[in-house]
C-alpha positions as CSV (number, residue, x, y, z in Angstrom):
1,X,0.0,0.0,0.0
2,X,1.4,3.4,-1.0
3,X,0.4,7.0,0.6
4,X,1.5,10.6,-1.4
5,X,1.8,13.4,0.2
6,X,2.1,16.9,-1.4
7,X,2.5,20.3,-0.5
8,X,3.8,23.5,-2.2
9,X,6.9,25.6,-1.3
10,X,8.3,28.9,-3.1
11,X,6.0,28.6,-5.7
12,X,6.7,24.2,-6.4
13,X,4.9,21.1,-5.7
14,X,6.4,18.8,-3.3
15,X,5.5,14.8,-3.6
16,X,6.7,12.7,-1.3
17,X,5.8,9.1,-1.6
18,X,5.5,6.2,1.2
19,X,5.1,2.8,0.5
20,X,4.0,0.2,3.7
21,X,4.2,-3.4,3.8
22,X,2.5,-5.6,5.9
23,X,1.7,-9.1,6.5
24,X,-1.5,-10.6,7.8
25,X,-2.1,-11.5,11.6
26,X,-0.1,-15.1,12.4
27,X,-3.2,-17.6,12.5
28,X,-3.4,-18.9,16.6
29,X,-1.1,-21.9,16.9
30,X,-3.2,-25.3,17.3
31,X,-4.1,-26.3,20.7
32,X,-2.7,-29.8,22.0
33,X,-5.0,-30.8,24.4
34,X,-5.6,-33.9,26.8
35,X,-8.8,-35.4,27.9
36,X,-10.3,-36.5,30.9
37,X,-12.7,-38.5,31.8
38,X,-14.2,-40.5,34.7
39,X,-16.5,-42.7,36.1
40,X,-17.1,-43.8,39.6
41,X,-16.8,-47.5,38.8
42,X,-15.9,-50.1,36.4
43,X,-19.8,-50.8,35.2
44,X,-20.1,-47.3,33.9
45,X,-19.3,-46.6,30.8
46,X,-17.2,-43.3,29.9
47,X,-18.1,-43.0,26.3
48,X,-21.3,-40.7,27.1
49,X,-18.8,-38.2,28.5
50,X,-16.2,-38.9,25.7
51,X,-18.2,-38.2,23.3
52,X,-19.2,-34.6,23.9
53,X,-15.2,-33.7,24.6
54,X,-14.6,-35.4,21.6
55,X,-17.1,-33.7,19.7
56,X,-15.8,-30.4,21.6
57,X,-12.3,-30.5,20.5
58,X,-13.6,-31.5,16.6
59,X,-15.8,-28.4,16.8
60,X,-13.1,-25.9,18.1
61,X,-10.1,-27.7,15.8
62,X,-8.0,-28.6,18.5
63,X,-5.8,-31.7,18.4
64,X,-6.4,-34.2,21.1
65,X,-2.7,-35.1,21.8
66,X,-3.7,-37.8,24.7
67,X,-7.3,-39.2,26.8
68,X,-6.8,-40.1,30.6
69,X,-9.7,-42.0,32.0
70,X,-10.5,-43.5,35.2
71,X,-12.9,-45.7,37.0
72,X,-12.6,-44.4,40.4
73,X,-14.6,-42.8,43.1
74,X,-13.5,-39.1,43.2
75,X,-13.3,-39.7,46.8
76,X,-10.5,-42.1,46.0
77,X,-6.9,-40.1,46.7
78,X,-4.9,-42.2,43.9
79,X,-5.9,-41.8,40.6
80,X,-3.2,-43.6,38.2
81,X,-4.4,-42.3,35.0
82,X,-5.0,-38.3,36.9
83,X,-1.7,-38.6,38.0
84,X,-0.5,-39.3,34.3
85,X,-2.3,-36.0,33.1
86,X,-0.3,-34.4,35.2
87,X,2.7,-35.7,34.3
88,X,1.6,-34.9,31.1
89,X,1.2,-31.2,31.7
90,X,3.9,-30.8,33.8
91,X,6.2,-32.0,30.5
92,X,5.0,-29.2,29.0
93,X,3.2,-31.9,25.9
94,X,-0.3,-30.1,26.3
95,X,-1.5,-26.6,26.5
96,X,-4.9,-27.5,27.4
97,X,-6.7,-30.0,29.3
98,X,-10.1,-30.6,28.5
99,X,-13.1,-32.1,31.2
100,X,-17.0,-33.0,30.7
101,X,-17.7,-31.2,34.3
102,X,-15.3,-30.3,36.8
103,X,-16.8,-32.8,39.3
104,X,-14.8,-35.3,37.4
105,X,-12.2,-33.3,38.0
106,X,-11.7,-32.5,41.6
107,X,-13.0,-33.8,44.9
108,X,-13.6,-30.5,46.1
109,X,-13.9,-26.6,45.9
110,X,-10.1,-26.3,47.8
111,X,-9.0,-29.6,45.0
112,X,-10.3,-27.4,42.3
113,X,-8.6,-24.1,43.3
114,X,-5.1,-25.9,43.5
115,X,-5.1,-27.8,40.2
116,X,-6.6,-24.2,38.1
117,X,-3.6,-23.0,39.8
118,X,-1.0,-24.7,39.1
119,X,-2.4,-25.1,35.2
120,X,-2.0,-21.2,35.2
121,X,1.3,-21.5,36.6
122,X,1.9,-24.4,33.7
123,X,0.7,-22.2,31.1
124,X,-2.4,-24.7,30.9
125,X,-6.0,-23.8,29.8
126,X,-9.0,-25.8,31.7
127,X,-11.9,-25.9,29.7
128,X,-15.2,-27.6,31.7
129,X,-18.0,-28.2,28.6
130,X,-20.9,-28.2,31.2
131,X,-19.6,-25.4,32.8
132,X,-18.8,-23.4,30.0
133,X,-15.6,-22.2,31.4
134,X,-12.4,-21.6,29.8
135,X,-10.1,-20.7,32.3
136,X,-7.9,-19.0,29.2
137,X,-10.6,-16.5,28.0
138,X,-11.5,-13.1,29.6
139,X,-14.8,-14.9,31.0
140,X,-13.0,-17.5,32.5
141,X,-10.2,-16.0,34.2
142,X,-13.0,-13.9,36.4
143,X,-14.6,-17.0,37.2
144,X,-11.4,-18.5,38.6
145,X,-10.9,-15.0,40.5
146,X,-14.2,-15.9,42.0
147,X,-14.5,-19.1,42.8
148,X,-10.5,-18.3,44.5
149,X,-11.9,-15.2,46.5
150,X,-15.2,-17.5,47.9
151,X,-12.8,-20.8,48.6
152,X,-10.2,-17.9,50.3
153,X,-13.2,-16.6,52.6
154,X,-14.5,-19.9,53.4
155,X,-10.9,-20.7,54.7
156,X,-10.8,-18.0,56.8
157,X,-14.3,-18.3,58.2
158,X,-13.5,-22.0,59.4
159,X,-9.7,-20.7,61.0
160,X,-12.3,-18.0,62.9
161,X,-14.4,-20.8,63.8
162,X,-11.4,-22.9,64.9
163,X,-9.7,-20.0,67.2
164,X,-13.2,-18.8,68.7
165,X,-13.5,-22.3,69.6
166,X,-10.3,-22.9,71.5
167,X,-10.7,-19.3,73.0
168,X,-13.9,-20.3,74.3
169,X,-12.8,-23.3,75.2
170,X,-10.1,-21.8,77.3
171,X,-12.0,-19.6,78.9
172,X,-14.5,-22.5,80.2
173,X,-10.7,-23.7,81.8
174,X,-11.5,-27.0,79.6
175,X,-7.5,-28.4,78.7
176,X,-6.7,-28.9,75.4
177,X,-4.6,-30.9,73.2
178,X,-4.1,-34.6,74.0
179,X,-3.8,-35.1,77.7
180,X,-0.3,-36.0,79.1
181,X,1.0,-39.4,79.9
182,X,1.7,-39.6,83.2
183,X,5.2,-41.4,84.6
184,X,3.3,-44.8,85.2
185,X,1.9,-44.9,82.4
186,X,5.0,-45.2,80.6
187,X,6.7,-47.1,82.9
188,X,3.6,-49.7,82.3
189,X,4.6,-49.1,78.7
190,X,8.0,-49.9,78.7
191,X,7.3,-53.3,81.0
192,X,4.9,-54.6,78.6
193,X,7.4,-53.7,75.5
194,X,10.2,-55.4,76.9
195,X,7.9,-58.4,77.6
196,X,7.1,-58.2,74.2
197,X,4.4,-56.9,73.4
198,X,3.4,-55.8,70.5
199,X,2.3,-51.7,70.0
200,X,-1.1,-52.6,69.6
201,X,-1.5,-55.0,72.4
202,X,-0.3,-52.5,74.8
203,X,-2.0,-50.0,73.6
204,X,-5.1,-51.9,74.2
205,X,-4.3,-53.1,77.5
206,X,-3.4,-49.8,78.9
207,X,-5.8,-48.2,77.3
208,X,-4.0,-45.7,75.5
209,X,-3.4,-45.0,71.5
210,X,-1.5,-46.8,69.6
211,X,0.6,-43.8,68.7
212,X,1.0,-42.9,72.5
213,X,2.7,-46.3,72.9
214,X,5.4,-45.9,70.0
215,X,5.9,-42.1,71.1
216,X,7.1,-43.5,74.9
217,X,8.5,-47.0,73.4
């Protein structure tokens, strides 16, 4: 594209040409992202959820680089093919990771909060197709502000709760912590070990906790 600019000066036109180049806007690189699914037990079947995030990724033209699925409680604390994504991610091979519902994802609002984090700190997108949430669009990154500022205040509600509590507590001269075991207790304790007892048996016939016994062993 060219632009001419002219003026007159003692009498003469002035031209002065300019001539700019340009070159269109670098199409978005291709997202690489990873899948996952789960279900609460081996009888159900995934595909349902599958589906739609495959359908998903096809509509938005992203590649599917690898699917992680389980068949696991989400109360369950090891999850083998969770702990691959991760690994995954943390590799750097994806840039987005791609769920039916967060539920799947996380046991709970604090779960949540810690995993969106450390994808942001990854460079990671989540995207939740029930949800509608990216966390990499504009929408998205306020709903993660959110959902952080309420799971922040609920923390500090419960350490309020937790410190009225003990103050109160206190104040009502109630002890607190576990109560102290006294010298023939753990006399008793050392006896019955060097007779051979096992932890568990002493602790049961002293009537103390197991841990109690190994602490004065």
């Amino acid at each position: 594209m060219s632009y001419e600019i002219s003026w007159y000066a003692g009498g003469y036109q002035k031209n002065i040409s300019f001539f700019e180049s340009y070159s269109p806007m670098p199409k978005p690189a291709k997202r690489h992202i990873a899948i996952y699914a789960r279900v609460s037990t081996q009888d159900q079947d995934p595909q349902m959820q599958l589906r739609e995030l495959r359908a998903y990724a096809k509509s938005r033209a992203f590649t599917v680089a690898h699917e992680f699925i389980d068949h696991l409680s989400g109360t369950t604390s090891v999850r083998p093919e969770l702990s691959q994504l991760w690994q995954t991610a943390r590799a750097r091979k994806i840039d987005t990771v791609l769920v039916w519902k967060f539920d799947r994802f996380a046991r709970s609002t604090k779960q949540l909060i810690d995993a969106l984090e450390e994808f942001r700190h990854l460079g990671i997108d989540v995207i939740s197709i029930t949800e509608q949430i990216d966390t990499g669009s504009p929408m998205g990154k306020a709903m993660f502000t959110v959902i952080s500022a309420i799971a922040e205040f609920e923390r500090s509600l419960i350490s309020e709760r937790v410190r009225s509590g003990l103050a109160k507590a206190r104040a009502q001269g109630k002890i607190l912590g576990r109560p102290k075991v006294n010298a023939e207790t753990m006399k008793e304790i050392k006896r019955l070990r060097k007779e051979g007892k096992s932890l568990s048996q002493t602790a049961k016939q002293l009537g103390v906790s197991y841990q109690t016994v190994a602490n004065h062993s």
